[in-house]
N, C-alpha and C positions, 0 to 999 in steps of 0.2 A: 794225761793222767787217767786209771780207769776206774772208776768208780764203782763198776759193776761185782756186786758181792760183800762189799767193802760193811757189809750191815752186820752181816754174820762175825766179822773177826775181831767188832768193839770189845774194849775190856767191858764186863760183866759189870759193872757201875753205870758206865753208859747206857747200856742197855736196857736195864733197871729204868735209867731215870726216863728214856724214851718211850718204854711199856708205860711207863705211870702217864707222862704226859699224856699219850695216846689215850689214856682210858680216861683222864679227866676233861681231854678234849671234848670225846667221843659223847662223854656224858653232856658237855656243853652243847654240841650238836644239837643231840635227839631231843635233847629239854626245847630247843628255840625251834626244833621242828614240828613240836608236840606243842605250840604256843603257836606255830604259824596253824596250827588242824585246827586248834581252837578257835583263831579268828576270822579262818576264813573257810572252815569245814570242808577243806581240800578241794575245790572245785574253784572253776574257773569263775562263777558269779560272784564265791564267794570274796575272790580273791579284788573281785572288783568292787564289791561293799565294802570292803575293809578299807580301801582307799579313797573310794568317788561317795558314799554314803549311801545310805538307803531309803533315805527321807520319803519319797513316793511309793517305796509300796509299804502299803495298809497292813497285809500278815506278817509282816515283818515280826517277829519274839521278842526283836528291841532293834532301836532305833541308832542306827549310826550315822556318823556326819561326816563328811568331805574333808580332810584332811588338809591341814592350811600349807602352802608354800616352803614356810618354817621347818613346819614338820615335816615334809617331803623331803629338803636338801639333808636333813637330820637326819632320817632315815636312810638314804641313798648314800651319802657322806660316810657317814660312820660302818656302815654295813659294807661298801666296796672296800675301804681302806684294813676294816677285823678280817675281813674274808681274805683277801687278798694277801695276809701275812699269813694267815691260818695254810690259804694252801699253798701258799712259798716253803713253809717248815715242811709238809706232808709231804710236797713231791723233790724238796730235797732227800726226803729218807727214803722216799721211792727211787729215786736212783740210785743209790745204795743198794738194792734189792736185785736179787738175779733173776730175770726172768724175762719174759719174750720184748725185743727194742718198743715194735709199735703199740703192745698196750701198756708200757712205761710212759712211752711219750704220751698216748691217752691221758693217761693219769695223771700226768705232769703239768698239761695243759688246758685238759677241758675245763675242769670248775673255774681257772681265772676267769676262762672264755663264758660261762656261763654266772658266774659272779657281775660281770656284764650285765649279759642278756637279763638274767632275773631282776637286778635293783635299775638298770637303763632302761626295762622293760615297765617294771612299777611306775617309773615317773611318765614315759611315753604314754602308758593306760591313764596315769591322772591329767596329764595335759588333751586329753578325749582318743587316743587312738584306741578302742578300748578292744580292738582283736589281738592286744598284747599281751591282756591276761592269758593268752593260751600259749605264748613265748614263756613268759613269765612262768605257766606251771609247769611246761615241757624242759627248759631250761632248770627249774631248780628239783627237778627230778632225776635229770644227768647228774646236776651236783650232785646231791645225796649218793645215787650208786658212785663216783666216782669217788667221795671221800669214803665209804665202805669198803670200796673195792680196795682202795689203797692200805687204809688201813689192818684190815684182812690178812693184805700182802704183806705190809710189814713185821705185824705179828708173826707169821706163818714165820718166816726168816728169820727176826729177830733171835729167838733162843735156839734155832737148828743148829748141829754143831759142823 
């Protein structure tokens, strides 16, 4: 069966309701990406104070603590299982989408693969390997462009006639 195009010929309802998801997704996105800048000021130290703590240094603005076990599988649990349906819907609608096979497949499968890396990368850093913070931000910065780029895609298609 071919799928390829198959975005463009939804009846106009469908359509509708997939632009809307798209945009309330998207909104959900950037808010939790705009909450990761917060916590961890986009950088690789940061990214390891927000998990391992910062107890020892003195300049510290404020004072974070080590995050307990609990909280770890909490975090890693829940954020691989959201994510992972999140970009199941997206790159099902990227397939739908016309446009060149290998950056369809791209889009179809990095972020799982980087939904991974990012939250398997977090707990690896808290369990001490801590040159994972830099898997961790290189990985969820593929994510990012790769739910944009999709999204994008989708849009672009979506109402084309």
């Amino acid at each position: 069966m071919k799928l390829e195009g198959k975005l463009q010929v939804l009846p106009n309802p469908v359509k509708i309701l997939i632009g809307t998801f798209l945009v309330v997704l998207s909104v959900g996105y950037f808010t939790g990406l705009t909450f990761v800048g917060e916590t961890t000021s986009n950088s690789p130290q940061g990214i390891q104070e927000n998990y391992l703590g910062n107890e020892e240094d003195e300049n510290a603005s404020f004072m974070k603590f080590k995050k307990s076990e609990r909280e770890m599988l909490t975090i890693v649990h829940t954020h691989i299982l959201s994510m992972s349906v999140i970009f199941f819907l997206v790159g099902g609608l990227v397939s739908l989408t016309k446009t060149n096979s290998a950056f369809k497949k791209f889009l179809m499968i990095e972020p799982l693969l980087s939904v991974l890396l990012t939250f398997g990368g977090i707990y690896f850093m808290w369990q001490g390997i801590i040159w994972m913070r830099y898997i961790v931000m290189i990985s969820g910065i593929l994510m990012t462009f790769s739910f944009t780029a999709s999204v994008l895609l989708i849009f672009s298609q979506l109402f084309r006639k």
